[in-house]
PyMOL Python script that loads the backbone (N, CA, C, O; Angstrom):
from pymol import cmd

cmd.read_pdbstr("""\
ATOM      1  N   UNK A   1      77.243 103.324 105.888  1.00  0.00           N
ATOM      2  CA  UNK A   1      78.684 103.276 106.101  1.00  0.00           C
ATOM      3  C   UNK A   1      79.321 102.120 105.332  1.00  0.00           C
ATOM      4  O   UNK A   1      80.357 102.142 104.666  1.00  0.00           O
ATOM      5  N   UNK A   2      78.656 101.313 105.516  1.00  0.00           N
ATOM      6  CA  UNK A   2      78.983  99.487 104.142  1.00  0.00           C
ATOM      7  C   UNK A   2      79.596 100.220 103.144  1.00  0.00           C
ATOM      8  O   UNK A   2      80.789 100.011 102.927  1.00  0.00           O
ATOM      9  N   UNK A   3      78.905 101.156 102.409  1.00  0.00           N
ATOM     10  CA  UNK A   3      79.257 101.419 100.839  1.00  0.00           C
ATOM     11  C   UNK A   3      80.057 102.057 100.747  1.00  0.00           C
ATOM     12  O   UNK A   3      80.817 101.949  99.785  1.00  0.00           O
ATOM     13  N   UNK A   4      80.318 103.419 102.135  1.00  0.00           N
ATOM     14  CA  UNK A   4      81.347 104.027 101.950  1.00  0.00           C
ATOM     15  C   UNK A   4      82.737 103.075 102.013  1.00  0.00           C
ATOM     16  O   UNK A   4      83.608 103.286 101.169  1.00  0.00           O
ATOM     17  N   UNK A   5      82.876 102.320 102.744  1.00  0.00           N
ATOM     18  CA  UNK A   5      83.777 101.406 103.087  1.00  0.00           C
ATOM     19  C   UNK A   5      84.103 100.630 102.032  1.00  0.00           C
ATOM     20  O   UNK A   5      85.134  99.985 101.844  1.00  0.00           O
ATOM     21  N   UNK A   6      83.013 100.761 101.271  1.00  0.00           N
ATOM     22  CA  UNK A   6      83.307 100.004  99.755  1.00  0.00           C
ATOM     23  C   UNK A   6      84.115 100.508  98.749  1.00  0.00           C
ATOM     24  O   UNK A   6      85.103 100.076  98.155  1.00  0.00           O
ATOM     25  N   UNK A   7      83.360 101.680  98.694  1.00  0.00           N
ATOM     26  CA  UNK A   7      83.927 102.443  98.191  1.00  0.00           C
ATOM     27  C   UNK A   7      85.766 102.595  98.482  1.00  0.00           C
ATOM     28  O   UNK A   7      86.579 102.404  97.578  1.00  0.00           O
ATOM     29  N   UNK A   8      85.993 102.812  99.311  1.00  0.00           N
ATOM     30  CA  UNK A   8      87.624 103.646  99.893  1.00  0.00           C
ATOM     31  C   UNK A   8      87.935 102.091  99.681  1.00  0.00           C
ATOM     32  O   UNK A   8      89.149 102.016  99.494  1.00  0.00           O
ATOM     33  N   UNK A   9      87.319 100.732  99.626  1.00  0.00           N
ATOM     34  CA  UNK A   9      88.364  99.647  99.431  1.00  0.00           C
ATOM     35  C   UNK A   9      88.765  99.289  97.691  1.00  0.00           C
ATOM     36  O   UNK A   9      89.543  98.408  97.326  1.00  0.00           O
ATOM     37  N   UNK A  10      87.984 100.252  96.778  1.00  0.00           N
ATOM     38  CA  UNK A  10      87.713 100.260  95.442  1.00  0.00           C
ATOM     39  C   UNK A  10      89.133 101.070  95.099  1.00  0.00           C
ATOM     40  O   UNK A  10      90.187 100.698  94.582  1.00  0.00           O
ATOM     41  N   UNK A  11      88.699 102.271  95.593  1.00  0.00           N
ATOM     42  CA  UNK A  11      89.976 103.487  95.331  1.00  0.00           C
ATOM     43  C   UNK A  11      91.633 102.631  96.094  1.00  0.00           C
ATOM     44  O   UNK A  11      92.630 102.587  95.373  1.00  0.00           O
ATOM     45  N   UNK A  12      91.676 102.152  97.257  1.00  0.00           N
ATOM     46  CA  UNK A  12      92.649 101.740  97.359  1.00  0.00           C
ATOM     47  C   UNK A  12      93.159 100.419  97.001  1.00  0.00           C
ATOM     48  O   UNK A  12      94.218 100.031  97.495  1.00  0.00           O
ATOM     49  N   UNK A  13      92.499  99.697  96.186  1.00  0.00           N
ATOM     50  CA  UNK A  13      92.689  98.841  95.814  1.00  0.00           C
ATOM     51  C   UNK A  13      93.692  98.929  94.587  1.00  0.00           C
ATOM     52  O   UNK A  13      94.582  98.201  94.148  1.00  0.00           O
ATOM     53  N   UNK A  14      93.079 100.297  94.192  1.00  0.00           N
ATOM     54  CA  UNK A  14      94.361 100.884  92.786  1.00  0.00           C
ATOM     55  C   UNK A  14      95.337 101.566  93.099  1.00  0.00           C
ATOM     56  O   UNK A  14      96.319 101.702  92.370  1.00  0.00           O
ATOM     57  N   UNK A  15      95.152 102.284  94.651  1.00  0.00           N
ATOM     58  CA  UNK A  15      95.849 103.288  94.846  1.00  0.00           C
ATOM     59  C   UNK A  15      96.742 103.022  96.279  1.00  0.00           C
ATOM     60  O   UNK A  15      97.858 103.520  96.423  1.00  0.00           O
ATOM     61  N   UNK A  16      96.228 102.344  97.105  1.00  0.00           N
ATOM     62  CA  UNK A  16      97.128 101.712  98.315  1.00  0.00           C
ATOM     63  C   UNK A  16      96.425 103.232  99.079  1.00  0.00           C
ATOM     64  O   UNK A  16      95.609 104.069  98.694  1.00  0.00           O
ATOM     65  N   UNK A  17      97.429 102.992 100.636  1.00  0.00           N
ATOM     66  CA  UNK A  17      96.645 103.774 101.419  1.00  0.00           C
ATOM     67  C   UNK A  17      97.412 105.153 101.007  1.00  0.00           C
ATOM     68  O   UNK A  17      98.560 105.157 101.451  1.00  0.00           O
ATOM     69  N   UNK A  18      97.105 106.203 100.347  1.00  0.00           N
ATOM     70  CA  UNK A  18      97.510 107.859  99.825  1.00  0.00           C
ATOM     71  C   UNK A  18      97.459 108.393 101.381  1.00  0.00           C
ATOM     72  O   UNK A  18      97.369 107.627 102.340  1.00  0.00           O
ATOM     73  N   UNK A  19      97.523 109.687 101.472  1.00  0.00           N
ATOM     74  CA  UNK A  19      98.184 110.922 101.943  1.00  0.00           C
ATOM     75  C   UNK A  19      96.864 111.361 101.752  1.00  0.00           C
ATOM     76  O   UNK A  19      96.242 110.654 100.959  1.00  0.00           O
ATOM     77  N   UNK A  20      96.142 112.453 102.302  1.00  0.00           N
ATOM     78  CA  UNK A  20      94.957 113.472 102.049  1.00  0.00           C
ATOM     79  C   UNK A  20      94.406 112.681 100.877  1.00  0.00           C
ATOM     80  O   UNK A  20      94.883 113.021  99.794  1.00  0.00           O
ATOM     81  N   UNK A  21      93.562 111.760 100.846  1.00  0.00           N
ATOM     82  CA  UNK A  21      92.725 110.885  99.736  1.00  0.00           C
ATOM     83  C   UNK A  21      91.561 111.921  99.848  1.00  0.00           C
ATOM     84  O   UNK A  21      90.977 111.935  98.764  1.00  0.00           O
ATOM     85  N   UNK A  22      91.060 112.694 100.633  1.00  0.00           N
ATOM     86  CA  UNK A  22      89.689 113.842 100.054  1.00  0.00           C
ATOM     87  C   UNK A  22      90.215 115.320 100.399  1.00  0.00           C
ATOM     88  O   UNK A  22      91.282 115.744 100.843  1.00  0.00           O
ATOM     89  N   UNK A  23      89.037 115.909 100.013  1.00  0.00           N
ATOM     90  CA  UNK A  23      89.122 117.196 100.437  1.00  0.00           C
ATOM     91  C   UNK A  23      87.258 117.947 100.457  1.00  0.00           C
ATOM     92  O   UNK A  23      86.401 117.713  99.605  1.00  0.00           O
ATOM     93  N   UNK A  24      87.127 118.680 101.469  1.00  0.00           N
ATOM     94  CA  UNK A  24      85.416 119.178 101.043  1.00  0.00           C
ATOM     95  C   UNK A  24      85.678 120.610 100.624  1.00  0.00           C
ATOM     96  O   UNK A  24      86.707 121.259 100.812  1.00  0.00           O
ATOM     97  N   UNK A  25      84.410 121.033  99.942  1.00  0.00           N
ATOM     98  CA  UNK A  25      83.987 122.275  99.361  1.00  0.00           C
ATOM     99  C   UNK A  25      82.705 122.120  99.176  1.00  0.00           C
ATOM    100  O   UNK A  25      82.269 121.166  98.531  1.00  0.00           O
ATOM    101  N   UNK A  26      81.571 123.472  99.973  1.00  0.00           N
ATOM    102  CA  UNK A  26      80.766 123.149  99.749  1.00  0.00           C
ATOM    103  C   UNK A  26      79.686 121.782  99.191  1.00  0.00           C
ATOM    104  O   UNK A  26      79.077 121.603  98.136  1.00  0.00           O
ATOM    105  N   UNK A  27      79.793 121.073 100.303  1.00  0.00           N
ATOM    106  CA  UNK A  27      79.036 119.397 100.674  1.00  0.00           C
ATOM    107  C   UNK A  27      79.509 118.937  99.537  1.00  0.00           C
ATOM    108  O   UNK A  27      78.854 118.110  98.902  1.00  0.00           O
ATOM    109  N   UNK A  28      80.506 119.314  99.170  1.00  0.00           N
ATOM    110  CA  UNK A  28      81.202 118.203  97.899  1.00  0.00           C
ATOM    111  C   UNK A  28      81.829 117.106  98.547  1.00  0.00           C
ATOM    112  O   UNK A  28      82.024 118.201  98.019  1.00  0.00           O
ATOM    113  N   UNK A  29      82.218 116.394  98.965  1.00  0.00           N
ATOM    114  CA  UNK A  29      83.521 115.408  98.870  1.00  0.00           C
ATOM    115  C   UNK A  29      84.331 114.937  98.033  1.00  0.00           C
ATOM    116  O   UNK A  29      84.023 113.919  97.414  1.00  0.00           O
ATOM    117  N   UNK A  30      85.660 115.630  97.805  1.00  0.00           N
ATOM    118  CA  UNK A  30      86.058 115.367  96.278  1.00  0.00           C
ATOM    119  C   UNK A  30      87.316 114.349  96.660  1.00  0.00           C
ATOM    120  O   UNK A  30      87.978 114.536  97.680  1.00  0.00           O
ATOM    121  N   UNK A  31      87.545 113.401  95.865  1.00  0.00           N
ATOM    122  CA  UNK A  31      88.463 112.663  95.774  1.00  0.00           C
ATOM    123  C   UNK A  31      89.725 113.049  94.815  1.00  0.00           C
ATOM    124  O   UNK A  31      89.610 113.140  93.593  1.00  0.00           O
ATOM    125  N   UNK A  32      90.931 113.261  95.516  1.00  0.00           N
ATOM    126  CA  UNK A  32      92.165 113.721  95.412  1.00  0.00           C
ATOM    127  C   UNK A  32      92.558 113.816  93.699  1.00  0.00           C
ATOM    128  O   UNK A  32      92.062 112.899  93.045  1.00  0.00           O
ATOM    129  N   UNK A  33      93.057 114.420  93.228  1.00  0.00           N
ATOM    130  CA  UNK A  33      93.283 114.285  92.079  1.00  0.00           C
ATOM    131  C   UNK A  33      94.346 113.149  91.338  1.00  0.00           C
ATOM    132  O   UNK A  33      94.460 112.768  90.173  1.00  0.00           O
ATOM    133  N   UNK A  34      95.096 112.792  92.666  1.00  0.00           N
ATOM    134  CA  UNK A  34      96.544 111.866  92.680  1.00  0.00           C
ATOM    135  C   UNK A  34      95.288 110.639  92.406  1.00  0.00           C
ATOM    136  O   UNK A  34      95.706 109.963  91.466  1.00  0.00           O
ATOM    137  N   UNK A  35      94.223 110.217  92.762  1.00  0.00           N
ATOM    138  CA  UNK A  35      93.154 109.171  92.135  1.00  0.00           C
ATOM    139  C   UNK A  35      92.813 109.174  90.875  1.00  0.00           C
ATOM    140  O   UNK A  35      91.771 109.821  90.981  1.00  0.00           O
ATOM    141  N   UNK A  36      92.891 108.973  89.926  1.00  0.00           N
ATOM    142  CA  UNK A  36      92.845 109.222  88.127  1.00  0.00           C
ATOM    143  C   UNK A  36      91.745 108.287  88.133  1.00  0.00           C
ATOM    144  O   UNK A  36      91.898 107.086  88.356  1.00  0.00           O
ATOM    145  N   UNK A  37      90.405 108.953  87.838  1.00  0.00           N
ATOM    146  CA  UNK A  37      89.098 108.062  87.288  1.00  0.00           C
ATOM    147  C   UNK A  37      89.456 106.866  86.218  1.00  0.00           C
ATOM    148  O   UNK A  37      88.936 105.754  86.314  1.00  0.00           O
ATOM    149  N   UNK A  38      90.418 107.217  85.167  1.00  0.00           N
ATOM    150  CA  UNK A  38      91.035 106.568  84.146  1.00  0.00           C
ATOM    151  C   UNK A  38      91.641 105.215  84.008  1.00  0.00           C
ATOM    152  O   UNK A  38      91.625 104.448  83.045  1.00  0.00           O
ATOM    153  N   UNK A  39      92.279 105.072  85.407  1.00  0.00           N
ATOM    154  CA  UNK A  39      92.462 103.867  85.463  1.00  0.00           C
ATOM    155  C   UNK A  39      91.420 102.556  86.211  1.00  0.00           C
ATOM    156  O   UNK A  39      91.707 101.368  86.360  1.00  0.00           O
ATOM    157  N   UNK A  40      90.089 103.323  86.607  1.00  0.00           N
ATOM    158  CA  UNK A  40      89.336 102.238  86.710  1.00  0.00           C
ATOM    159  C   UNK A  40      88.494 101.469  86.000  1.00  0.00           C
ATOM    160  O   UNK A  40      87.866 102.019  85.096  1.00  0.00           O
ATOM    161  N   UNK A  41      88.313 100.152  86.230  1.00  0.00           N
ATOM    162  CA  UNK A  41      87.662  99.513  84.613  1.00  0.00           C
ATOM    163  C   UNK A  41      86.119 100.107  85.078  1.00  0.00           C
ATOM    164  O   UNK A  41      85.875 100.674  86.143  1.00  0.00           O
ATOM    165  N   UNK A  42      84.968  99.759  83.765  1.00  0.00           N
ATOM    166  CA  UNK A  42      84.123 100.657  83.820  1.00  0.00           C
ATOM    167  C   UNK A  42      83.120  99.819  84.893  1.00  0.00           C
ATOM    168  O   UNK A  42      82.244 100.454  85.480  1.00  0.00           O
ATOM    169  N   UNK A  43      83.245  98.709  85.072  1.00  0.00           N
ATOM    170  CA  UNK A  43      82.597  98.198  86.504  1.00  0.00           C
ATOM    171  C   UNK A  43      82.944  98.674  87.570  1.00  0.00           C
ATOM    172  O   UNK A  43      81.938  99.114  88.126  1.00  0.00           O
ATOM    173  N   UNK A  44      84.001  98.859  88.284  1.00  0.00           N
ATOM    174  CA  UNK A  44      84.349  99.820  89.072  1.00  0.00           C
ATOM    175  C   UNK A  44      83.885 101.451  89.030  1.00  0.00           C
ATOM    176  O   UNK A  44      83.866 101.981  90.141  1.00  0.00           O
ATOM    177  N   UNK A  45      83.508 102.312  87.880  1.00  0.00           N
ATOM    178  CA  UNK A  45      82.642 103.595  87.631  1.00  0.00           C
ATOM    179  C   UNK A  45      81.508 102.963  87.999  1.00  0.00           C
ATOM    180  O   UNK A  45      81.168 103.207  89.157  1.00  0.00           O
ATOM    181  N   UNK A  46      80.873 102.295  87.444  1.00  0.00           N
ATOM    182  CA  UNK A  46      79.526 101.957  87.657  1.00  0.00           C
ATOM    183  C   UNK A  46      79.379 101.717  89.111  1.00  0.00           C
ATOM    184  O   UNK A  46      78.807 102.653  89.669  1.00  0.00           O
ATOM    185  N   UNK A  47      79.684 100.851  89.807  1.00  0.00           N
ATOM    186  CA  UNK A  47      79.498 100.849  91.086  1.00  0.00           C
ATOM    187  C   UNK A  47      79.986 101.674  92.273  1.00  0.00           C
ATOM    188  O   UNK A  47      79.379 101.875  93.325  1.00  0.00           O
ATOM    189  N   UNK A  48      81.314 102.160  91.880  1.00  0.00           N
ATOM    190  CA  UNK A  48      81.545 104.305  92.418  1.00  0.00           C
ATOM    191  C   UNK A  48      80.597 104.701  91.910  1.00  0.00           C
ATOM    192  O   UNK A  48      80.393 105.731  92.553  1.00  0.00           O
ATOM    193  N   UNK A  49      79.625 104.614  90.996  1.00  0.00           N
ATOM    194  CA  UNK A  49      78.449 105.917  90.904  1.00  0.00           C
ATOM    195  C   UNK A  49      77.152 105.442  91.657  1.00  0.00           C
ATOM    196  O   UNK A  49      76.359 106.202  92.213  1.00  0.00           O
ATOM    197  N   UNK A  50      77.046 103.943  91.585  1.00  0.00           N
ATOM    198  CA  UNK A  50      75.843 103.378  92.746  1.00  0.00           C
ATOM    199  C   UNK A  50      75.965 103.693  94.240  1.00  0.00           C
ATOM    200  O   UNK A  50      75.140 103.942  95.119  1.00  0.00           O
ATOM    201  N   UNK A  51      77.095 103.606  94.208  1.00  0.00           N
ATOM    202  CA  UNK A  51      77.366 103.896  95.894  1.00  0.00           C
ATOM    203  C   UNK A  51      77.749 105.320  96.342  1.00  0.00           C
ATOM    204  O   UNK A  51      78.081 105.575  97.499  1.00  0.00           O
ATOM    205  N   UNK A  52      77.656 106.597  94.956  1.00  0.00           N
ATOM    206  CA  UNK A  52      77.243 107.484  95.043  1.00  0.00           C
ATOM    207  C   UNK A  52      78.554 108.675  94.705  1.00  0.00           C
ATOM    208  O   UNK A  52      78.486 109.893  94.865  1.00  0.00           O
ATOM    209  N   UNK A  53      79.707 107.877  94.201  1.00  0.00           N
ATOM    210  CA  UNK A  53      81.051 108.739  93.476  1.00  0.00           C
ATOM    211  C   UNK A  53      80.520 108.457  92.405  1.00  0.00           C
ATOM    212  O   UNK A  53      79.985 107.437  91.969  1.00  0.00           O
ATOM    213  N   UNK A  54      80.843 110.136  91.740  1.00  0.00           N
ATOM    214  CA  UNK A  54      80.459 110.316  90.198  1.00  0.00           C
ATOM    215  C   UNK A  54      81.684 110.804  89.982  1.00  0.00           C
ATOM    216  O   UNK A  54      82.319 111.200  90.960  1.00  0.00           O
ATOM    217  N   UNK A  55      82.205 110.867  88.801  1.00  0.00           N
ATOM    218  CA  UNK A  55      83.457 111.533  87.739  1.00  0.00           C
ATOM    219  C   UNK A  55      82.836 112.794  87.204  1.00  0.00           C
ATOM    220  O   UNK A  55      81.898 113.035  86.445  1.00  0.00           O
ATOM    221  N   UNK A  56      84.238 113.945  88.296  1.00  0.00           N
ATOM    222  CA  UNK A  56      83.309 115.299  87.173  1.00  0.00           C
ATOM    223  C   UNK A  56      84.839 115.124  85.878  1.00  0.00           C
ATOM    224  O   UNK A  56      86.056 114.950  85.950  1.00  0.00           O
ATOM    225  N   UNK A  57      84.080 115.255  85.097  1.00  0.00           N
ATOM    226  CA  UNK A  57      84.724 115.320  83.831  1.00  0.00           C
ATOM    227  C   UNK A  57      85.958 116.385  83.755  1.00  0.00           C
ATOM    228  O   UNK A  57      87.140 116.199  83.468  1.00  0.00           O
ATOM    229  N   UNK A  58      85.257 117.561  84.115  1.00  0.00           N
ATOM    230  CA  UNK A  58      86.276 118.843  83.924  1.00  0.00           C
ATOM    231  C   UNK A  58      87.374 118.650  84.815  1.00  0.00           C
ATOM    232  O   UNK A  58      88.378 119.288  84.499  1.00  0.00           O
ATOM    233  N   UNK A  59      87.458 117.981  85.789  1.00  0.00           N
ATOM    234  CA  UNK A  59      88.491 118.177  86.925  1.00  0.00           C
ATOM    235  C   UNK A  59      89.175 116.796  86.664  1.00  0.00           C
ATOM    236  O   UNK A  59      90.383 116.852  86.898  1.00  0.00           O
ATOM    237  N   UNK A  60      88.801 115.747  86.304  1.00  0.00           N
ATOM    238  CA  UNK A  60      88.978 114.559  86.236  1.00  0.00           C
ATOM    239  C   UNK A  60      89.249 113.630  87.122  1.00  0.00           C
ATOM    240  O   UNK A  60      90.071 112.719  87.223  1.00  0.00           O
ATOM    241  N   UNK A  61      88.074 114.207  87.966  1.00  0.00           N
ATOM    242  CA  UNK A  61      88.316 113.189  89.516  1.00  0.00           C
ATOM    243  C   UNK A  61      87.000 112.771  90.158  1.00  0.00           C
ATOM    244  O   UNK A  61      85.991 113.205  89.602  1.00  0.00           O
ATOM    245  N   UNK A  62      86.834 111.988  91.254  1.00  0.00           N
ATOM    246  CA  UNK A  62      85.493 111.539  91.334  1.00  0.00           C
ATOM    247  C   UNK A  62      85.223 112.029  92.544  1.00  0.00           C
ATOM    248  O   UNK A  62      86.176 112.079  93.321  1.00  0.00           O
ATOM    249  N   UNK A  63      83.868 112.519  93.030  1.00  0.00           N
ATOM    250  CA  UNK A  63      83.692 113.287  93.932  1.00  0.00           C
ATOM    251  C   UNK A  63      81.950 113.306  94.517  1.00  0.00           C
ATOM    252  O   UNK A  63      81.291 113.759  93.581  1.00  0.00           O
ATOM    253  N   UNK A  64      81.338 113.090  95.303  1.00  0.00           N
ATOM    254  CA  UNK A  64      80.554 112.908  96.254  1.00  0.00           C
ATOM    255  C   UNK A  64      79.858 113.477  96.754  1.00  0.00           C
ATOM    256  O   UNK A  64      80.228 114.095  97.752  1.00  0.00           O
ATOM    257  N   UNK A  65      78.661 113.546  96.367  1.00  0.00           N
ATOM    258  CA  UNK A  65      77.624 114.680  97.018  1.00  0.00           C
ATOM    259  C   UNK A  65      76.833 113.790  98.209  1.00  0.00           C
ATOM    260  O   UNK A  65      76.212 114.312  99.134  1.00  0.00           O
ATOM    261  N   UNK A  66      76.937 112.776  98.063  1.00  0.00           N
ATOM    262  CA  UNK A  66      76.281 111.895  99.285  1.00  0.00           C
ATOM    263  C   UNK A  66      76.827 111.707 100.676  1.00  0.00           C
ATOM    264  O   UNK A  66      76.212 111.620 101.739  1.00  0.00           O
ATOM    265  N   UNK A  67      78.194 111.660 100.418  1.00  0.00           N
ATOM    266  CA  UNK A  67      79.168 111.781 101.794  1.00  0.00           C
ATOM    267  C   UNK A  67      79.573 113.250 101.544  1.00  0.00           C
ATOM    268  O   UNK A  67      80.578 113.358 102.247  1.00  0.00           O
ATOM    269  N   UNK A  68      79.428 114.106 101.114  1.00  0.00           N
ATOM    270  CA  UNK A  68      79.883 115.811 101.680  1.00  0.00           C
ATOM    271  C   UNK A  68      79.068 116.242 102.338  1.00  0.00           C
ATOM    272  O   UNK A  68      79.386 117.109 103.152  1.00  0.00           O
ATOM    273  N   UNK A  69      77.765 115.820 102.243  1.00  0.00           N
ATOM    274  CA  UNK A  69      77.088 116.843 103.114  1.00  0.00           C
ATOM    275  C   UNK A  69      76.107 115.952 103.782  1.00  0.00           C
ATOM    276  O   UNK A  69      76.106 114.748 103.525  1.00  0.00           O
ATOM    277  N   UNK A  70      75.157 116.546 104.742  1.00  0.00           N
ATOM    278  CA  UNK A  70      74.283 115.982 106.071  1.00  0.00           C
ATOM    279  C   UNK A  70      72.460 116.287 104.907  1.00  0.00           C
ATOM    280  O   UNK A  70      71.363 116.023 105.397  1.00  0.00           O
TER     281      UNK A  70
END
""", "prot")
cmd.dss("prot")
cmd.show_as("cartoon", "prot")
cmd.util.cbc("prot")
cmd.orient("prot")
């Protein structure tokens, strides 16, 4: 739970507290599209992908197979 918490203090740190910040689909956890991967520096990717948010490219948003599903 640490990392998730890390995580959501990463995203709002750029983004303040949003409106519907996820959504699931099949054990995805996807992070809102109003979140733009783009504006984070690449230390911030790197450590969203340690703590288990990856950037899907095609959609351009970062999204979670570690917190979507059990």
């Amino acid at each position: 739970m640490e990392e998730f918490k890390e995580a959501l203090d990463i995203f709002m740190d750029k983004y303040g507290d949003i409106k519907w910040p996820f959504g699931c689909e099949h054990d995805i956890l996807y992070v809102t599209g109003t979140i733009n991967p783009k504006v984070f520096s690449k230390e911030e990717i790197d450590r969203l992908s340690e703590i288990g948010f990856v950037i899907d490219d095609d959609l351009n948003q970062f999204y979670s197979y570690r917190y979507g599903s059990m």
